[in-house]
C-alpha positions in Angstrom: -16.7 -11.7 27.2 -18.6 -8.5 28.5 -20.0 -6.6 25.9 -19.8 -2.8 26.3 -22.2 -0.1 24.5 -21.2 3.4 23.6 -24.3 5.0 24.3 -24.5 3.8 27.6 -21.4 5.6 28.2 -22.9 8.5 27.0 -21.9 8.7 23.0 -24.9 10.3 20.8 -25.4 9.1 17.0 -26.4 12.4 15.6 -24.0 13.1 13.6 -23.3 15.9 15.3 -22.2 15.3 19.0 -18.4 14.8 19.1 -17.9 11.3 21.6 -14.4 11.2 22.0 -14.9 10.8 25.7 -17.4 8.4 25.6 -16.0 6.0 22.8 -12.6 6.5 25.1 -14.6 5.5 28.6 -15.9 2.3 27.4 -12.4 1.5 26.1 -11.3 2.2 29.0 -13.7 0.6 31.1 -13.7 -2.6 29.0 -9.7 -2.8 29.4 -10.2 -2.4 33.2 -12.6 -5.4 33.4 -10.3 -7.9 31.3 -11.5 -6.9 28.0 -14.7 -7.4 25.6 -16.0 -6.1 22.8 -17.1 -2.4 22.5 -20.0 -2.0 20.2 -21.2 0.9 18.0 -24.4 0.5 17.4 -27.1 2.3 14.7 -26.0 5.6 13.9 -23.4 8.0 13.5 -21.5 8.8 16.1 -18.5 11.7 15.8 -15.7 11.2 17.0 -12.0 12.5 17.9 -8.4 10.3 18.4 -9.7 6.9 20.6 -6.8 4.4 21.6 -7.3 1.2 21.6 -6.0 -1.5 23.9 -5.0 -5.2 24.6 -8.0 -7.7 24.4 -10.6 -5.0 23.4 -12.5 -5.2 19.9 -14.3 -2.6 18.5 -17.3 -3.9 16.9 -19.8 -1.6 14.7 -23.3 -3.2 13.9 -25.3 -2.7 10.6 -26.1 0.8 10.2 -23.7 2.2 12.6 -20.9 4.8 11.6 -17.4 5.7 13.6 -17.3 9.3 11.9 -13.6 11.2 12.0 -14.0 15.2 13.4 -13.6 17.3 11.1 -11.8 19.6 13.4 -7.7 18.6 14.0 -8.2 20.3 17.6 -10.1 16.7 18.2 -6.8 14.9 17.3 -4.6 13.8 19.4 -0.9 14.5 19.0 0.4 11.5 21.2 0.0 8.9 17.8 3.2 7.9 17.1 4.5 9.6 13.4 4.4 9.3 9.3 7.6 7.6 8.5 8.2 8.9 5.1 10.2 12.0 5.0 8.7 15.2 4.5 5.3 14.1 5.4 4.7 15.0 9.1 1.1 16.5 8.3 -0.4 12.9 8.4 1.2 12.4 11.8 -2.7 12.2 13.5 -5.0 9.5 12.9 -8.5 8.6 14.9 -7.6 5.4 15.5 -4.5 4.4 17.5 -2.8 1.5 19.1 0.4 0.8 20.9 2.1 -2.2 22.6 -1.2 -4.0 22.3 -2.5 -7.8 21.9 -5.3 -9.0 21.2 -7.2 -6.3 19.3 -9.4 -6.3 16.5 -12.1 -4.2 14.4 -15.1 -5.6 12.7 -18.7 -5.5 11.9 -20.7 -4.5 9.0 -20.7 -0.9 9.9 -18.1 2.1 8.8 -15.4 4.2 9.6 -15.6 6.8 8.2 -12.9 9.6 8.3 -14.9 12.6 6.7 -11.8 13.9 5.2 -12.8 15.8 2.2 -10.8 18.2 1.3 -13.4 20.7 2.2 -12.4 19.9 5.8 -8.7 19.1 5.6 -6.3 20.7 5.0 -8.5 23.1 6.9 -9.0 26.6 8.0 -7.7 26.5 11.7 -4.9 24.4 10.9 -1.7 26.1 9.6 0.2 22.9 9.8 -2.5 21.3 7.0 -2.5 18.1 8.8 -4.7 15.2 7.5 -5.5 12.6 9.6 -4.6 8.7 9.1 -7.6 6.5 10.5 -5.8 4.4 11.9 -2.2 3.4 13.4 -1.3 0.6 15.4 2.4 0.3 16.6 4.6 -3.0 18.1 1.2 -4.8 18.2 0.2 -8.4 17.6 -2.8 -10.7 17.3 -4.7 -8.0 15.2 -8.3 -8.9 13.5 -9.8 -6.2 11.5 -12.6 -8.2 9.7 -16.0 -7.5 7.3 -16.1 -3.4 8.1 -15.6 -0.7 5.6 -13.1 1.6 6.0 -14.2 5.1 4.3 -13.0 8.7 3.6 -9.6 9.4 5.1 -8.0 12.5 4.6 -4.8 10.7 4.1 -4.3 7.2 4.5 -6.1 4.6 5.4 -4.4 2.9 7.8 -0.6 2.0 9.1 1.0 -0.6 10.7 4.2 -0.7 12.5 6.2 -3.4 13.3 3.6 -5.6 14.0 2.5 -9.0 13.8 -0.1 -11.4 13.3 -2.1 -9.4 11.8 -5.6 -10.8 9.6 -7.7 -8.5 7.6 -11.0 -10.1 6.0 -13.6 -9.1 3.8 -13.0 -5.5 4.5 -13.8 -2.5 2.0 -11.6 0.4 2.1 -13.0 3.7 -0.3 -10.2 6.0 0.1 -10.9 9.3 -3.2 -11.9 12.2 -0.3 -8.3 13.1 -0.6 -4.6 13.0 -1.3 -2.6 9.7 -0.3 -5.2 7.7 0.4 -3.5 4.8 0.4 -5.5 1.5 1.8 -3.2 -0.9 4.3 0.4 0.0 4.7 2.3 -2.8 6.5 5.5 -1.6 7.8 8.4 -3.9 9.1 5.1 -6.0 9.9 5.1 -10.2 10.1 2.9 -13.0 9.5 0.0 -10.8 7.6 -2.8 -12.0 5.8 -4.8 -10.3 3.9 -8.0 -11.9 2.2 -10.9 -11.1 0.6 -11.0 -7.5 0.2 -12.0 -4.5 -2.2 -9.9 -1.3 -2.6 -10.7 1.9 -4.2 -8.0 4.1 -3.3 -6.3 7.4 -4.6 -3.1 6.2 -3.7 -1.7 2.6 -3.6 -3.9 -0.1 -2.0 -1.9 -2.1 0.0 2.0 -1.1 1.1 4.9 -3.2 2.1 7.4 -1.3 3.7 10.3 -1.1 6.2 11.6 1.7 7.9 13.8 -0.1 10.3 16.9 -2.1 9.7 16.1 -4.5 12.7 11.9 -4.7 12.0 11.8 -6.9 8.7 8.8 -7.6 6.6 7.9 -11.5 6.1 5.6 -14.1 5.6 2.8 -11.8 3.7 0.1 -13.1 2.1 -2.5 -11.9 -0.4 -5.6 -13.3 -1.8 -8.4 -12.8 -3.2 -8.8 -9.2 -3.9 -9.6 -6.8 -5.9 -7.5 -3.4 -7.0 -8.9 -0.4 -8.1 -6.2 2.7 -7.3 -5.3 5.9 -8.8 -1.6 5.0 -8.4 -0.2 1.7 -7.3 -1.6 -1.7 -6.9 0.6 -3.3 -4.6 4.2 -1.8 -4.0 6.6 -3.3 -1.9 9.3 -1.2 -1.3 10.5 2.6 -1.2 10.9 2.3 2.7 13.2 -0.5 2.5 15.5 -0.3 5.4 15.0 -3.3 6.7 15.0 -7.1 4.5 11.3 -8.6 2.6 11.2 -12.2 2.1 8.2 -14.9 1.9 5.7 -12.9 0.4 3.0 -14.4 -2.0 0.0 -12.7 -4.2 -2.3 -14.8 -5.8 -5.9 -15.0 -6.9 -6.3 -11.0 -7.4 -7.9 -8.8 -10.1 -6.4 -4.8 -10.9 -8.2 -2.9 -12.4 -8.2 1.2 -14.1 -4.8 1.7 -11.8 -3.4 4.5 -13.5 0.8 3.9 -12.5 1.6 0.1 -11.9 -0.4 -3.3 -10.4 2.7 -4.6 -8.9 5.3 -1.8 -8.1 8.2 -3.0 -6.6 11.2 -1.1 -5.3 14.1 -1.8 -3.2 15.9 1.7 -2.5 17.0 1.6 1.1 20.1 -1.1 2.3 18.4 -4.2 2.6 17.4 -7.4 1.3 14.2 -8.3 -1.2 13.8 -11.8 -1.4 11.6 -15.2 -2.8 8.4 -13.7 -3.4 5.5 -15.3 -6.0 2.6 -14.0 -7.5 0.2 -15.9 -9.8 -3.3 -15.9 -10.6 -3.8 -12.4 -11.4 -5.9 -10.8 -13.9 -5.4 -7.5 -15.3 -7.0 -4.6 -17.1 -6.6 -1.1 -17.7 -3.2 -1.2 -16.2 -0.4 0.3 -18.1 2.6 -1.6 -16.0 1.7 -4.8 -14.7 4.7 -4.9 -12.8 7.1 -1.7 -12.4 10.7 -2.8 -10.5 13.7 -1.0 -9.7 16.4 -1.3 -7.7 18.7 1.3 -7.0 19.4 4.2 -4.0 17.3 6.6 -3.0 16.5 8.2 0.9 12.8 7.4 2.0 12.4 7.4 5.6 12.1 10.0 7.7 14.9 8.7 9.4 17.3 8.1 6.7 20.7 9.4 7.3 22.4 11.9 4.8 24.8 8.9 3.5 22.9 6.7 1.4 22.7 2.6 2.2 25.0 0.7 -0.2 22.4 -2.0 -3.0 22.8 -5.2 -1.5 20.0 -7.6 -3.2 16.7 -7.7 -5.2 16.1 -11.6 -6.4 14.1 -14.6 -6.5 10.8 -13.6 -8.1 8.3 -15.5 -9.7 5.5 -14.3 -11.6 3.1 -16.4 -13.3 -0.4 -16.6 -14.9 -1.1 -13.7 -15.6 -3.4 -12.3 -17.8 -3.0 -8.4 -19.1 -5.4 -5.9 -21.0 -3.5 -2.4 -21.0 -5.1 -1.5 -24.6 -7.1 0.9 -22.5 -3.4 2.6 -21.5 -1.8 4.4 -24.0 1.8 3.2 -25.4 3.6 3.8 -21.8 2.4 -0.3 -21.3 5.4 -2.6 -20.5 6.3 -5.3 -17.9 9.7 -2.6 -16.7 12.9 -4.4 -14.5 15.5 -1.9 -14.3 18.9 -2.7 -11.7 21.8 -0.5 -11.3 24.8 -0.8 -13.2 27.3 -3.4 -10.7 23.8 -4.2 -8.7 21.3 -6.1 -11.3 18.3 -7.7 -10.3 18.8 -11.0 -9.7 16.5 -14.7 -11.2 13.4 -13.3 -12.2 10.9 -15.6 -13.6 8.0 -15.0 -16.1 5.4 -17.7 -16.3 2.5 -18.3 -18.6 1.7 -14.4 -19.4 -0.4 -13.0 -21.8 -0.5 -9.3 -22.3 -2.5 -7.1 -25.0 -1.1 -3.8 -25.0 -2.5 -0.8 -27.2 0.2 -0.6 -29.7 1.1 3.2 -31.7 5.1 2.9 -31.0 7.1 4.9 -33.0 10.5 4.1 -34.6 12.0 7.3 -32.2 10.6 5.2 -29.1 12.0 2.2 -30.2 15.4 3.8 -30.3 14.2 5.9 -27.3 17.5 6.1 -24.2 15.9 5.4 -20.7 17.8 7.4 -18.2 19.4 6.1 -15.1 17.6 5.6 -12.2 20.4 7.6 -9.9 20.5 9.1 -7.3 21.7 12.7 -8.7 19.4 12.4 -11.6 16.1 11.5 -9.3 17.1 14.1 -6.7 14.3 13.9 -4.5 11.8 12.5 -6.6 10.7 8.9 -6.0 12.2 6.1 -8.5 9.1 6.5 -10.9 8.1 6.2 -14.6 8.5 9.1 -15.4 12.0 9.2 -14.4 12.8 7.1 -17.5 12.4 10.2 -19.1 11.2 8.4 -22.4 8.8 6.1 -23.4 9.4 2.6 -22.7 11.0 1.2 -26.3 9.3 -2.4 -26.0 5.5 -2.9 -26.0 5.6 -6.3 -23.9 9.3 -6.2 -21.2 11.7 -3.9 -21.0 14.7 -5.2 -18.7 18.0 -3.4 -17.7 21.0 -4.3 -15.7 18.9 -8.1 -14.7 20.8 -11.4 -14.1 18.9 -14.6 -14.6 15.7 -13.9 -16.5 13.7 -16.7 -17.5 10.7 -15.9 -19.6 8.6 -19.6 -20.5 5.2 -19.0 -22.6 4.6 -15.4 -22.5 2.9 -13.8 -25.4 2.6 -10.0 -26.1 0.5 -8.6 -28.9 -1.0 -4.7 -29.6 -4.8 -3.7 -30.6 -2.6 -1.3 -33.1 0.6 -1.5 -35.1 3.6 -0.8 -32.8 7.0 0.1 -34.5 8.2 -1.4 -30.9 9.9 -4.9 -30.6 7.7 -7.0 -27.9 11.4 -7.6 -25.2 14.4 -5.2 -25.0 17.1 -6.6 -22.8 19.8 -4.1 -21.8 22.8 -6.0 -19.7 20.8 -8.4 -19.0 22.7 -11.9 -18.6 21.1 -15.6 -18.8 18.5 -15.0 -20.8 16.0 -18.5 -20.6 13.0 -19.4 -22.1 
């Protein structure tokens, strides 16, 4: 396959020069010709929106940098949209991608979106939009492989109902700003993702569905490492659409500040037969945060909330938990609806230190609801609880078929706490 240059298309690595059109014309040209590989090479080259297309990959050698304008003039408006309600200032991104095969990003170089919050939300934009860097949409055979993904001034990346999708060794630094979440995989199938590092301000990697007819299935996850200011993993929140077939294994979280695993089903559909083993743990205060119950996420939710139809078959297993770092909000937390409980949940082989000082008032401590009137328009989080958790090790509500087989929960500190409260919970094994 032809391989085609920027810079002989006219794109300057100063640093300076804005190349959308030349980034664009060697796209373009490539696409014209069959398709190839469009290389970056040394340097750092300024850019606005690019689109890619079928059969092109964007390669970026050593030393070379894809750099995100700093100007939202230089975005395009033609990207598709944010999903989540209430959130169309991170409708741009730099990258973009629709109806295409055959795609892929790699190289050792970087992407870097330059979006500090010096520069967005910035001063010629009353909308305060904050470019994504990047979006694909109803794409497939997607290979985005070895580069490092820097600096967006929102997230890092989405991905809509797409498929086929492998990400590999990539590193994704995401502090510059707010939601800076790392991959978010939306009503996406048959996803990989191996081998990568995530240091993100908001959660690393998203599973989500914002259509009833675009599920999310057959996900895998290996291999990496969490670092995040909120989040982990969460699977959930958009949740129009079923999850099944997902597995997370051989991982390490580390300082997350809200949850490693945060898993929510809030939307109509189905959440189903997942595992995750092999993980290690520290400095998180939840290792895994659930709930299921009703709330409106997408942008395109009606005004009638979706009946709870099902959140079951979960294992979890091996893992290995250090929250003594955390504070006394610490707790494994699975929390149904009253009529809707979570459904055969399975706890395998888990250690977890936690930092102990419960009091007796939190071990008598009332959790509220997770409703829909209560919540209002906040998110089903912690702090909704509106207490602290009253058990240093699990705390379960509204669950049916809980097995819990060699787990062990201690404190660094005396904890007035028991380790497991179970509130209508039913078929309790161990």
């Amino acid at each position: 396959m032809q391989d085609y240059d920027i810079r002989r298309f006219g794109a300057v690595g100063d640093g300076q020069t804005v190349n959308t059109a030349a980034v664009q014309g060697a796209i373009d040209r490539c696409h014209a010709d069959g398709g190839g590989t469009v290389t970056v090479a040394q340097g750092r080259y300024v850019t606005g929106t690019i689109y890619l297309k079928s059969h092109i990959h964007l390669h970026l050698d050593p030393g070379a940098a894809l750099l995100g304008s700093t100007r939202i003039a230089d975005y395009a408006t033609a990207t598709h949209r944010q999903m989540y309600k209430n959130e169309a200032c991170m409708d741009r991104c730099l990258i973009f991608a629709r109806d295409a095969e055959g795609i892929g990003i790699a190289g050792a170089g970087t992407i870097d979106g330059q979006g500090d919050r010096t520069s967005f939300p910035n001063a010629d934009d009353p909308q305060r939009n904050r470019p994504m860097l990047i979006r694909f949409v109803n794409c497939s055979n997607i290979r985005l492989r070895d580069v490092t993904l820097a600096r967006p001034a929102s997230w890092t990346s989405a991905w809509l109902y797409c498929s086929d999708i492998a990400v590999d060794g990539v590193r994704i630094h995401s502090r510059a700003n707010d939601n800076g979440d790392g991959l978010d995989f939306d009503g996406c199938t048959d996803v990989r993702v191996s081998n990568c590092a995530f240091d993100t301000s908001d959660d690393s990697i998203c599973l989500q569905t914002s259509r009833v007819d675009r599920p999310c299935r057959d996900i895998v996850i290996s291999n990496c490492t969490f670092c995040s200011k909120w989040a982990g993993i969460r699977i959930g929140l958009l949740s129009c659409g079923d999850f099944e077939n997902v597995t997370v294994s051989n991982c390490v979280f580390r300082d997350i500040d809200d949850s490693g695993l945060k898993i929510q089903m809030c939307e109509g559909a189905e959440m189903r037969r997942m595992v995750f083993a092999n993980l290690v743990m520290a400095s998180v205060p939840r290792p895994v945060f659930m709930t299921f119950c009703q709330q409106r996420a997408c942008a395109d939710a009606p005004e009638e909330v979706a009946p709870l139809k099902a959140l079951r078959d979960m294992l979890f297993s091996n893992i290995l938990v250090d929250s003594t770092a955390c504070g006394k909000d610490s707790a494994f937390i699975f929390i149904g609806s009253p009529g809707h409980p979570i459904e055969n949940i399975t706890l395998r082989n888990l250690t977890m230190t936690a930092a102990g000082g419960g009091t007796d008032q939190d071990a008598a401590a009332e959790l509220a609801e997770l409703d829909l009137e209560a919540m209002g328009d906040h998110w089903p989080e912690y702090a909704c609880l509106g207490a602290t958790v009253p058990a240093h090790g699990i705390y379960a509500r509204h669950v049916r078929g809980l097995s819990l087989e060699q787990v062990t929960f201690c404190t660094a500190t005396p904890d007035r706490r028991p380790a497991v409260v179970l509130v209508d919970v039913a078929a309790v094994g161990n």
